[in-house]
C-alpha positions in Angstrom: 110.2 100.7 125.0 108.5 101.2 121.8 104.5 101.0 122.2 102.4 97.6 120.8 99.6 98.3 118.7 97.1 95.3 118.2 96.5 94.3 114.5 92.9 96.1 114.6 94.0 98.8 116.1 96.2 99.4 113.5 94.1 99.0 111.0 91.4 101.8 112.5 94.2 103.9 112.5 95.3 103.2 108.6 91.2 103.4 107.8 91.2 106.8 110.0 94.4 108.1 108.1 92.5 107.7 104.9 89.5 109.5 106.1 87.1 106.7 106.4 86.6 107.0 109.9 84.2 110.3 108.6 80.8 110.2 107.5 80.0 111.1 104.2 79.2 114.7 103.4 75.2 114.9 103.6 74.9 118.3 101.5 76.3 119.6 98.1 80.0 118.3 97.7 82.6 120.8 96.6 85.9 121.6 96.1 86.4 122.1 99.8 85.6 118.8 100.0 88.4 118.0 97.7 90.9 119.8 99.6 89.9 117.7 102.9 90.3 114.3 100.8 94.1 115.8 99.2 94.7 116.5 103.1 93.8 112.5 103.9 95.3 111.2 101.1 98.2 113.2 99.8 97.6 112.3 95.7 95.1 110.5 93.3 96.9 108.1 91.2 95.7 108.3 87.5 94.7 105.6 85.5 93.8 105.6 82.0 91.1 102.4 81.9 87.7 103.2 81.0 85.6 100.4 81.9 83.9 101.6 85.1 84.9 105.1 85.4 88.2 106.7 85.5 89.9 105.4 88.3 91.0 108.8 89.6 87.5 109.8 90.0 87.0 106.8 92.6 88.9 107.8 95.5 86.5 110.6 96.1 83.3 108.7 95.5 84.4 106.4 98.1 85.1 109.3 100.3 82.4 111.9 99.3 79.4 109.9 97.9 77.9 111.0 94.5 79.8 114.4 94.1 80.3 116.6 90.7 82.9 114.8 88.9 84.6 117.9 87.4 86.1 119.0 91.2 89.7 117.3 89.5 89.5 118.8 86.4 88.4 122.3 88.3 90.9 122.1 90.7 93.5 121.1 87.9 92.6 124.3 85.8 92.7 126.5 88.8 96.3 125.3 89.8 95.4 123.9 92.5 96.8 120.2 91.7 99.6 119.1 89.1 100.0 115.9 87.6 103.5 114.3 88.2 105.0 111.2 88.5 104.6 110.4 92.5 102.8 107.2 93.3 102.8 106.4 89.3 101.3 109.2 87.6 99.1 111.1 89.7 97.1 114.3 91.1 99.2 116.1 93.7 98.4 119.3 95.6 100.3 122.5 94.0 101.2 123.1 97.7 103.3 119.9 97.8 105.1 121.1 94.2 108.1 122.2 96.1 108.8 118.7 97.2 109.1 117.3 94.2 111.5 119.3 92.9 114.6 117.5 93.3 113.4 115.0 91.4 113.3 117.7 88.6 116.7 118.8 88.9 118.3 115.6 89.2 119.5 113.8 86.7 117.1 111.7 84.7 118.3 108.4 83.9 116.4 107.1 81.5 118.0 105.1 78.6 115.5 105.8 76.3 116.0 109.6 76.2 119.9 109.3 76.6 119.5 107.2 73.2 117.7 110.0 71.4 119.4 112.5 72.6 122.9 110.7 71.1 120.9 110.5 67.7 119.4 113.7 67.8 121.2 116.2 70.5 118.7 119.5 69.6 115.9 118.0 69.4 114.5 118.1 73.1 115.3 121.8 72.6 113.3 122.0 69.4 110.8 120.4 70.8 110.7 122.8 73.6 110.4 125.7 71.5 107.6 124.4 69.6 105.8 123.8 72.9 106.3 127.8 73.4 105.3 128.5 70.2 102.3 126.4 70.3 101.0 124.8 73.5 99.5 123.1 75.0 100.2 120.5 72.9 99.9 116.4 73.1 102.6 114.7 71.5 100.3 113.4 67.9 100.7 116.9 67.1 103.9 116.5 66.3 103.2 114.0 64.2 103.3 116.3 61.0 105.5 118.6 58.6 106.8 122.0 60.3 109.5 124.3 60.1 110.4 125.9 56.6 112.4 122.8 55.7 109.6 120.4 55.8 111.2 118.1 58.0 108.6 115.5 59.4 108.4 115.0 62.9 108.2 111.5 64.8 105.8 111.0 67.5 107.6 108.9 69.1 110.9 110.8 69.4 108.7 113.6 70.2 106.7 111.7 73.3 110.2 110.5 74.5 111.4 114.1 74.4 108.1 115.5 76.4 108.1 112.8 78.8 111.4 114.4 79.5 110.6 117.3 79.7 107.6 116.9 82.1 109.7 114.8 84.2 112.4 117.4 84.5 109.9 120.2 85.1 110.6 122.1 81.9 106.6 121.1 80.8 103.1 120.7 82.9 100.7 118.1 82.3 97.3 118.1 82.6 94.6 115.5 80.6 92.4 116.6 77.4 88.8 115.2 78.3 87.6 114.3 75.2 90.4 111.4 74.9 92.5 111.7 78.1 96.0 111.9 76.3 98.6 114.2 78.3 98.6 118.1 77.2 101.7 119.2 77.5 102.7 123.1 78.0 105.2 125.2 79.8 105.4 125.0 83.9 105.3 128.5 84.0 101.9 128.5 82.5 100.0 126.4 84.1 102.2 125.9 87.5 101.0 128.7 90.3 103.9 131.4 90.6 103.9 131.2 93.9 104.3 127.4 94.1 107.2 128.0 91.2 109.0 131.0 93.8 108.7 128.7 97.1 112.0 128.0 98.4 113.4 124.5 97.2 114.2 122.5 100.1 117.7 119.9 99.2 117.2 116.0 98.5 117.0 115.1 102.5 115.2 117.4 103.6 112.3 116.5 100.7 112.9 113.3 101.1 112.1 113.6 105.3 108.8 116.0 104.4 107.3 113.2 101.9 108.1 110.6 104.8 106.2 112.4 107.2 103.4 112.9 104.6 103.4 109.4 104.0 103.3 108.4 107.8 100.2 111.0 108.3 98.0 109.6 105.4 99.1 105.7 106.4 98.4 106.2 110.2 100.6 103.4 110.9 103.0 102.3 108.6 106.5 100.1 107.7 109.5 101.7 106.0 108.6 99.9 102.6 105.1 101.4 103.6 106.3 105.0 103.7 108.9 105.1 101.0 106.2 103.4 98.6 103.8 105.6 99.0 106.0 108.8 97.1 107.9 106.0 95.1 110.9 106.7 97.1 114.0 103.9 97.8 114.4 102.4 100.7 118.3 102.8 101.0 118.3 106.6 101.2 115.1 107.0 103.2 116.1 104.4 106.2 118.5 107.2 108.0 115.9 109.5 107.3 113.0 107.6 109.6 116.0 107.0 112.1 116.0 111.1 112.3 112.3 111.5 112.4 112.2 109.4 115.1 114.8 110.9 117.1 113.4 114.1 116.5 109.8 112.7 117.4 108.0 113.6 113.6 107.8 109.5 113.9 106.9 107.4 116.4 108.3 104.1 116.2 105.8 101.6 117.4 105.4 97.6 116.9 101.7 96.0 115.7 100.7 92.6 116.4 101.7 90.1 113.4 103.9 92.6 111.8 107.6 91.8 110.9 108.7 94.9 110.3 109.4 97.9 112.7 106.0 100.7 112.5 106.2 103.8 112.2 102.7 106.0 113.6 102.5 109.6 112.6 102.3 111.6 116.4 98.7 112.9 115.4 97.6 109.4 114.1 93.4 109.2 115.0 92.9 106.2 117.4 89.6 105.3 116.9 87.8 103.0 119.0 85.3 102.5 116.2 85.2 102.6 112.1 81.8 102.1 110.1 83.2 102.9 106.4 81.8 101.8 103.1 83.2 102.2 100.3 84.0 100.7 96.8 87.7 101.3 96.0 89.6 102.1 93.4 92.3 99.2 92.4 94.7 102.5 92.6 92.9 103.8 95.8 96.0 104.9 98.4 94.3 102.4 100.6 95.1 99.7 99.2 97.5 100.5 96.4 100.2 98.8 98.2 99.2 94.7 97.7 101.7 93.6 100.3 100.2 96.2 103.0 96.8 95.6 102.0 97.3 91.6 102.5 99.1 92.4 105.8 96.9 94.9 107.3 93.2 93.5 106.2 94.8 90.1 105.2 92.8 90.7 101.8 95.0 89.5 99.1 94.6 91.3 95.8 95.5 91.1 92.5 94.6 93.8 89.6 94.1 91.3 86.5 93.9 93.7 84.1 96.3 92.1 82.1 95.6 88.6 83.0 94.3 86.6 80.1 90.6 86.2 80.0 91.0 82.8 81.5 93.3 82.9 83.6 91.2 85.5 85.7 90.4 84.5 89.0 88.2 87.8 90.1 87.6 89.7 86.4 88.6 92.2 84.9 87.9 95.7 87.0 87.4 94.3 90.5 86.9 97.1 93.5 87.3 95.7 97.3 84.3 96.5 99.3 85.2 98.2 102.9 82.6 97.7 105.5 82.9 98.8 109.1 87.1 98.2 109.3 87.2 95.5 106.7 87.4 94.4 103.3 84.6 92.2 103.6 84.5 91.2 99.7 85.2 92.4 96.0 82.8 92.9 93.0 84.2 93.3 89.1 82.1 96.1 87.6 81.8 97.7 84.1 79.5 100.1 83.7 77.1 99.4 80.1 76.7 103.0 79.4 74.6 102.4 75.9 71.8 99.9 77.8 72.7 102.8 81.1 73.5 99.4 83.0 76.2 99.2 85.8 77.0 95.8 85.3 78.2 93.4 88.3 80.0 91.0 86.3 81.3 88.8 89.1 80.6 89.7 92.8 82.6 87.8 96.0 82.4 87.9 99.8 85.9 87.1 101.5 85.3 83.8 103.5 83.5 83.6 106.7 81.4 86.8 106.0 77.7 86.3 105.7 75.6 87.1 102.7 72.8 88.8 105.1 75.9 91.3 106.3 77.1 92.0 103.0 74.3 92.1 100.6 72.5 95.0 101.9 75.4 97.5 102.4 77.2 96.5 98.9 73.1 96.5 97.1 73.0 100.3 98.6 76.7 101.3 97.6 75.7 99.8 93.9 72.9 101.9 93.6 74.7 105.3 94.5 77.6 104.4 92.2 74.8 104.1 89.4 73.2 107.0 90.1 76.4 108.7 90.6 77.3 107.8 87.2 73.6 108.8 85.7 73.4 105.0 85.1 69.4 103.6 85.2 69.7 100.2 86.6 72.1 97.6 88.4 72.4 94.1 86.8 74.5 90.8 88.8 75.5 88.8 86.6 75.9 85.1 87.6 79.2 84.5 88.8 80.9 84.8 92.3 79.6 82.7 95.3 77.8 86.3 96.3 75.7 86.6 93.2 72.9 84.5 93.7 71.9 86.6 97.1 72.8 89.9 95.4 70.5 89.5 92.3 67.9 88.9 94.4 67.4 92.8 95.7 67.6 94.2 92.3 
């Protein structure tokens, strides 16, 4: 008889998964800090929006406090982490490469490069070879006359034909600071050897490692839950949990209010207790998944982004706030980096929570986010029913 989690339990256990059942380091944060969040986690999905802070720099502030915000870029440059598409595009420990790698060899099905490659059969290839010649690259540079023809180059063939290329293995990616456009240059230059050499497991056997990864940084988790969390498909995965299971890499267990059959990692944490804080990323692993967030905080989010001014119901950028083994409320920030200002441009507290719970923990986390940032002040603007009481300690 399969075991019954309550729906609190469950959620300590998803909170543990994701490493918020730890305190904050208290000393000088480096990269073996990193390594300990990429254990919790699994990846950092990457984001190109500007307004606060890139959003990949996020998931360790809310883990790590005010740390160095090159340990990414560091790590990047010393192989330990390659970018791929995995949860979206994203950070992913060079130990992990190996599992990705049927992706690589399988066929890529994207229209887009099947039409250019109909119109223009060499060109991937040519574009490889320039990459060779010249990388790293990003895919503007192709936007001018080579070769001893003259022929011009299109960007947009040539991005089509890199994004290929990167998908398929043939090219690494890694970001250019100044502007955070892709590089592009060849795996076997910026991809460790020995992650390269390591023995390829086949499609199932990948696919049943990432599921297991997926269960350990969940805690507790549905199959949409796991297969989401590696963008995998639900159809090929399902007999893969059924084997976990039977082999006991998966527990199958049921929570309280859930519809769906759980699944809890053997060494899930159990804690009796969580007392997190953290401001999240919209992309943070937590709560990237909307439907799980809503189920297992019942915190419904929305990214609105690309929602019309008015039509906004939060803002623009909003971050949940996590306190004790909640999402207690949300806050849209920006940070004003010419008046060094992190503006709260709307702040909210999810009904039933109290301002005098709220205000004091979120004031603090708003004041190491500036200073994390090298910002010199915190302003709330008026809107949110939260604002009133937060203006009032700054």
């Amino acid at each position: 008889m399969s075991r019954t989690l309550g729906a609190a339990e469950a959620r300590r256990i998803a909170l543990a998964a994701q490493g918020f059942a730890d305190p904050r380091p208290t000393g000088r944060v480096d990269r073996r800090h990193l390594r300990k969040v990429l254990d919790q986690i699994g990846l950092i999905q990457i984001d190109a929006v500007n307004v606060l802070v890139r959003s990949q720099e996020l998931p360790l502030f809310s883990r790590l406090g005010a740390h160095p915000r090159s340990l990414i870029a560091e790590a990047t440059e010393a192989g330990e982490l390659f970018e791929y598409w995995v949860h979206e595009a994203s950070h992913v420990p060079t130990e992990h490469y190996h599992l990705h790698r049927w992706r690589m060899v399988g066929e890529h099905g994207w229209g887009t490069f099947k039409r250019l490659n109909e119109r223009r059969p060499d060109f991937v290839h040519e574009v490889l070879e320039r990459v060779r010649e010249t990388g790293p690259v990003v895919a503007g540079d192709f936007n001018s006359r080579v070769g001893p023809k003259g022929t011009w180059w299109d960007w947009d063939d040539a991005k089509i034909a890199l994004e290929h290329l990167f998908y398929i293995g043939k090219v690494a990616g890694r970001r250019r600071p100044k502007d955070f456009a892709r590089l592009y240059n060849l795996a076997d230059r910026w991809i460790p050897t020995e992650a390269l050499d390591r023995e390829v497991p086949g499609e199932s056997e990948a696919r049943k490692q990432l599921l297991v990864l997926a269960a350990k940084h969940h805690g507790v988790a549905t199959l949409n839950d796991l297969t989401d969390y590696h963008r995998q498909k639900n159809a090929p995965c399902k007999p893969l949990v059924n084997e976990l299971v039977e082999s006991g890499e998966l527990v199958a267990v049921n929570v309280d209010g859930w519809k769906q059959q759980a699944y809890m990692h053997p060494q899930a944490r159990v804690p009796r207790r969580v007392n997190g804080r953290a401001l999240l990323s919209p992309f943070d692993s937590l709560v990237f998944n909307r439907e799980r967030t809503e189920r297992v905080f019942g915190f419904h989010y929305r990214i609105e982004i690309y929602t019309p001014q008015p039509k906004r119901v939060f803002g623009y950028y909003v971050l949940p706030f996590l306190l004790g083994d909640e999402l207690v409320g949300r806050v849209d920030l920006k940070a004003d980096r010419q008046n060094s200002t992190l503006l709260v441009q709307g702040s909210y507290a999810e009904p039933g929570v109290p301002d005098a719970v709220i205000v004091p923990e979120l004031a603090d986390e708003l004041r190491l986010m500036a200073r994390w940032l090298e910002l010199d002040s915190v302003q709330v603007q008026p809107r949110g029913d939260l604002a009133r009481s937060l203006a009032k300690v700054f």
